[in-house]
C-alpha positions as CSV (number, residue, x, y, z in Angstrom):
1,X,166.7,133.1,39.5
2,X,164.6,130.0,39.7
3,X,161.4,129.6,40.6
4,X,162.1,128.4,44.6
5,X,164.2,131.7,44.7
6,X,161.2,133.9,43.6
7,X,159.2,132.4,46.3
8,X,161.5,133.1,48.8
9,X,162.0,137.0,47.5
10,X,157.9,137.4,48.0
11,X,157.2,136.0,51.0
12,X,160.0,138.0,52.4
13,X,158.4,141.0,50.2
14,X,154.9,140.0,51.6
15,X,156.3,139.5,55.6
16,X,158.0,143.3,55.0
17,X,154.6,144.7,53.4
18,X,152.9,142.9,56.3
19,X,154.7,145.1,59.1
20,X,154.4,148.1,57.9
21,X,150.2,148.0,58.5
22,X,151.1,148.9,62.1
23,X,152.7,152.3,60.8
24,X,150.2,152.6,57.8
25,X,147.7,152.7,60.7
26,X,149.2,155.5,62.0
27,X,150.2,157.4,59.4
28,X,147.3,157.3,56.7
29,X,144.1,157.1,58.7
30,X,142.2,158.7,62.4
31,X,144.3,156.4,64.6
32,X,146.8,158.6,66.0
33,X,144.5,161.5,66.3
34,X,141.9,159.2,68.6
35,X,144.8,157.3,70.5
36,X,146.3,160.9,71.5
37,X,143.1,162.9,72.3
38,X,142.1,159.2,74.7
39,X,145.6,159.3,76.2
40,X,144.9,163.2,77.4
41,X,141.7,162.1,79.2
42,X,143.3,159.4,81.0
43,X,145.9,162.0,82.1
44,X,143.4,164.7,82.9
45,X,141.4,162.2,85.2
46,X,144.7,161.2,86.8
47,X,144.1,157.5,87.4
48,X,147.6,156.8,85.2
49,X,147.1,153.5,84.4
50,X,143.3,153.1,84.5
51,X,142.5,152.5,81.4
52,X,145.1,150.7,80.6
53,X,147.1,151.0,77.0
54,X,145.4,147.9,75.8
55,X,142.2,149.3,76.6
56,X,143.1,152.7,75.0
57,X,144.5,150.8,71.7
58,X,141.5,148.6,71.5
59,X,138.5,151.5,71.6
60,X,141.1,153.7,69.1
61,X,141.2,150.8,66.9
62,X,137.0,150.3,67.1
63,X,136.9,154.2,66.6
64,X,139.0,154.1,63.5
65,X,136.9,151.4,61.6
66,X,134.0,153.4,62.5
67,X,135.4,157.0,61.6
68,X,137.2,155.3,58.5
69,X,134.4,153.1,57.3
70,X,133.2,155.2,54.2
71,X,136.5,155.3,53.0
72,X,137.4,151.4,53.5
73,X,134.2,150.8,51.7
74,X,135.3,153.2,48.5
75,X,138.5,151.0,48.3
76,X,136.7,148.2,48.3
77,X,134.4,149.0,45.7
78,X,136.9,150.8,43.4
79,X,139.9,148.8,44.0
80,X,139.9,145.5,45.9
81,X,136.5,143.6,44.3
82,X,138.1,144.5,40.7
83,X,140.9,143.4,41.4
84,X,139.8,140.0,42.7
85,X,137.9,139.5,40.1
86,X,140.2,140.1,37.4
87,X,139.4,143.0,35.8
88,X,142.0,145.5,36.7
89,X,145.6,144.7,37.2
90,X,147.5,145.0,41.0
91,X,149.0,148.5,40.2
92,X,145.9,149.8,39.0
93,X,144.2,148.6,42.1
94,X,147.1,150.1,44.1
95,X,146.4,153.8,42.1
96,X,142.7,153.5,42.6
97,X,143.2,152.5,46.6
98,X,145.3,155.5,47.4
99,X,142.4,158.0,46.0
100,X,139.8,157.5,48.8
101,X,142.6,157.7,51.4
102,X,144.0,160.8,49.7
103,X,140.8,162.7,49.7
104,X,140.6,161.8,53.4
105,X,144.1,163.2,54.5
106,X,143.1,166.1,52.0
107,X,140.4,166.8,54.7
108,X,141.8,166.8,58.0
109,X,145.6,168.4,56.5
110,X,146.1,172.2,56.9
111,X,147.3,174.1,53.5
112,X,150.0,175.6,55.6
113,X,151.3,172.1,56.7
114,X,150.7,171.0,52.8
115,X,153.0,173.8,51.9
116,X,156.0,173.2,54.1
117,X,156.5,169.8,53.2
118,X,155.9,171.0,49.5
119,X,159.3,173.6,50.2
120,X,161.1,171.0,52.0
121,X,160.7,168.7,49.5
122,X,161.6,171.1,47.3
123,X,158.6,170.5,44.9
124,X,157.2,172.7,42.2
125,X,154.3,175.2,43.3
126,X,151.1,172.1,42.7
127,X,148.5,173.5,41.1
128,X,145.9,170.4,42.1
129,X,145.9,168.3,44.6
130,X,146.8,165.2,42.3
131,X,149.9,167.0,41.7
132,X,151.0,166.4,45.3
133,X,152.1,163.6,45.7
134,X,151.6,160.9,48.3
135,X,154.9,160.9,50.2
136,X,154.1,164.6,50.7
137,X,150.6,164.6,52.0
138,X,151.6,161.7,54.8
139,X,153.9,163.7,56.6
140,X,151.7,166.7,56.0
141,X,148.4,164.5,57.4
142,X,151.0,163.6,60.7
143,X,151.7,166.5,61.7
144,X,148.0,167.9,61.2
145,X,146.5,165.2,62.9
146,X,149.2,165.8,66.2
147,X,148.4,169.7,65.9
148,X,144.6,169.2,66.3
149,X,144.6,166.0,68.6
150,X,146.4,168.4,71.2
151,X,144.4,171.4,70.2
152,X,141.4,169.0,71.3
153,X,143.8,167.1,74.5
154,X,144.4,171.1,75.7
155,X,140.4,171.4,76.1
156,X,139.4,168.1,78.1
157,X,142.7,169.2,80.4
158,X,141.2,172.4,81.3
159,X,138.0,171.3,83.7
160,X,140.4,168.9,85.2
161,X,142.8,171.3,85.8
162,X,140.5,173.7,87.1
163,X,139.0,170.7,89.8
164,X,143.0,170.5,91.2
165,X,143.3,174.1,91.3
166,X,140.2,174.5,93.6
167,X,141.3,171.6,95.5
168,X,145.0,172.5,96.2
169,X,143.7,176.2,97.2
170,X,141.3,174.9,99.4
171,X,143.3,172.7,101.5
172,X,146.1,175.5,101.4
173,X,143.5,177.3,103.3
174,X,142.7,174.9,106.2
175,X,146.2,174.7,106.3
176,X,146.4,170.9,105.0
177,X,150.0,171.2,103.4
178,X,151.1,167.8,103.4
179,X,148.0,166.5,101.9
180,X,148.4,165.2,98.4
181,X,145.8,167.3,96.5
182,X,145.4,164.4,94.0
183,X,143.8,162.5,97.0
184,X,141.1,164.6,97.2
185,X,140.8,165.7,93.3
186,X,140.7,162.5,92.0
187,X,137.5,161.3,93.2
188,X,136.0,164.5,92.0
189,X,136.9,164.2,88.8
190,X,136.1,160.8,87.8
191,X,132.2,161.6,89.4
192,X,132.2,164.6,87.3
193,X,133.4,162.4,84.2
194,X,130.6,159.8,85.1
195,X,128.1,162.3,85.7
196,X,128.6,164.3,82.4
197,X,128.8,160.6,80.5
198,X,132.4,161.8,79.4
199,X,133.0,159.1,77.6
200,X,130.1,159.5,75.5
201,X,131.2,163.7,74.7
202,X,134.7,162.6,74.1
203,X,133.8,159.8,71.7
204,X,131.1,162.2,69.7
205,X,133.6,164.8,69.9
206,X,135.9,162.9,68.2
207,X,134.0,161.3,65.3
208,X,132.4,164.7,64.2
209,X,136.1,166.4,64.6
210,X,136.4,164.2,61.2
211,X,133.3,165.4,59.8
C-alpha cells in the first residue's frame, strides 16, 4: 500500500476512534449514572420538559469532569505527558491509561455483577482484579451504574409521589373529580424543590454516591 493509502486508512481509523468518545462517555466513566438519577428529578417534579435534555446533558457532562477529575488527572500524568514527550510508546500509554479508569469502575461495580459477566464470558475463576479483563468490567460497570442510579431515581420519586397522593385524596374528598391533580401538585412540588435547595442535595448526593 503506498503511502496516500496509509493516510487514508488512519484518518478513517482516527474519524471511527473519534465516534466512539460519545459511548466511551457512557460506558467507562459517572455519566450515565448522573444523566439517569437528573432525568428522575425532572420526572418526579413533573414539569416534562423543563429542564430540557440539553440542559440535563450539559450539567451531567460538568458533573462528570468534576466527579472524574482525579482520574483524568492520573492519566495524564501516567500516560498522556509521557507519551508526548517521547518516552513511552502509544501502547504503553494505552496500558497505563486504562489503569486509573479500571480502578474507578472497580469502585462503583458490584462483585456479583463482576461475576456474571465473568460466567457469561465463560472466563476462568480471576484471582485479581488485573486478571479481569477490560471487556468484562465495562459491561459489569453498566449495569452497576443503572442498578444504583435507579436505586437513587426510586428515593427523589418518593416525596414527590407522596405530594400527588395527598393531592388526589384531597380533591377526591371535596369531590373535585375532574380536576387534574397534577394542576394542583405541581406547584407544590417545585416550591418544595426550591425551598429544600434540591438542586444542591441532588448534586451533593450524587458526587459523594462516587465517594
Amino acid at each position: 500500500m503506498n503511502v496516500d493509502g496509509q493516510n487514508v486508512v488512519q484518518v478513517l481509523l482516527l474519524v471511527g476512534s473519534i465516534s466512539l468518545v460519545p459511548a466511551l462517555l457512557f460506558c467507562v466513566t459517572s455519566f450515565s449514572r448522573i444523566l439517569i438519577v437528573l432525568g428522575f428529578v425532572r420526572a418526579g417534579l413533573g414539569t416534562q420538559t423543563t429542564p430540557p435534555n440539553q440542559v440535563l446533558v450539559g450539567i451531567a457532562l460538568f458533573l462528570t469532569l468534576f466527579v472524574m477529575g482525579p482520574t483524568f488527572d492520573q492519566i495524564k500524568d501516567r500516560a498522556v505527558e509521557p507519551a508526548l514527550a517521547g518516552k513511552i510508546s502509544t501502547a504503553q500509554a494505552i496500558d497505563r491509561g486504562q489503569e486509573p479508569l479500571r480502578e474507578f469502575m472497580f469502585k462503583q461495580t458490584r462483585t456479583s455483577d463482576l461475576k456474571l459477566f465473568v460466567r457469561l464470558g465463560k472466563i476462568d475463576a480471576p484471582k485479581t482484579r488485573g486478571d479481569i479483563p477490560t471487556r468484562v468490567l465495562i459491561p459489569a460497570f453498566v449495569i452497576s451504574e443503572l442498578k444504583t442510579a435507579f436505586q437513587i431515581g426510586f428515593l427523589i420519586l418518593l416525596p414527590f409521589l407522596i405530594i400527588d397522593l395527598v393531592v388526589s385524596a384531597t380533591l377526591m374528598s371535596l369531590g373535585m373529580i375532574m380536576l387534574p391533580p397534577v394542576f394542583i401538585s405541581l406547584p407544590f412540588k417545585i416550591l418544595l424543590f426550591v425551598l429544600v435547595d434540591g438542586w444542591a442535595l441532588v448534586t451533593r448526593s450524587l458526587v459523594q454516591s462516587f465517594g
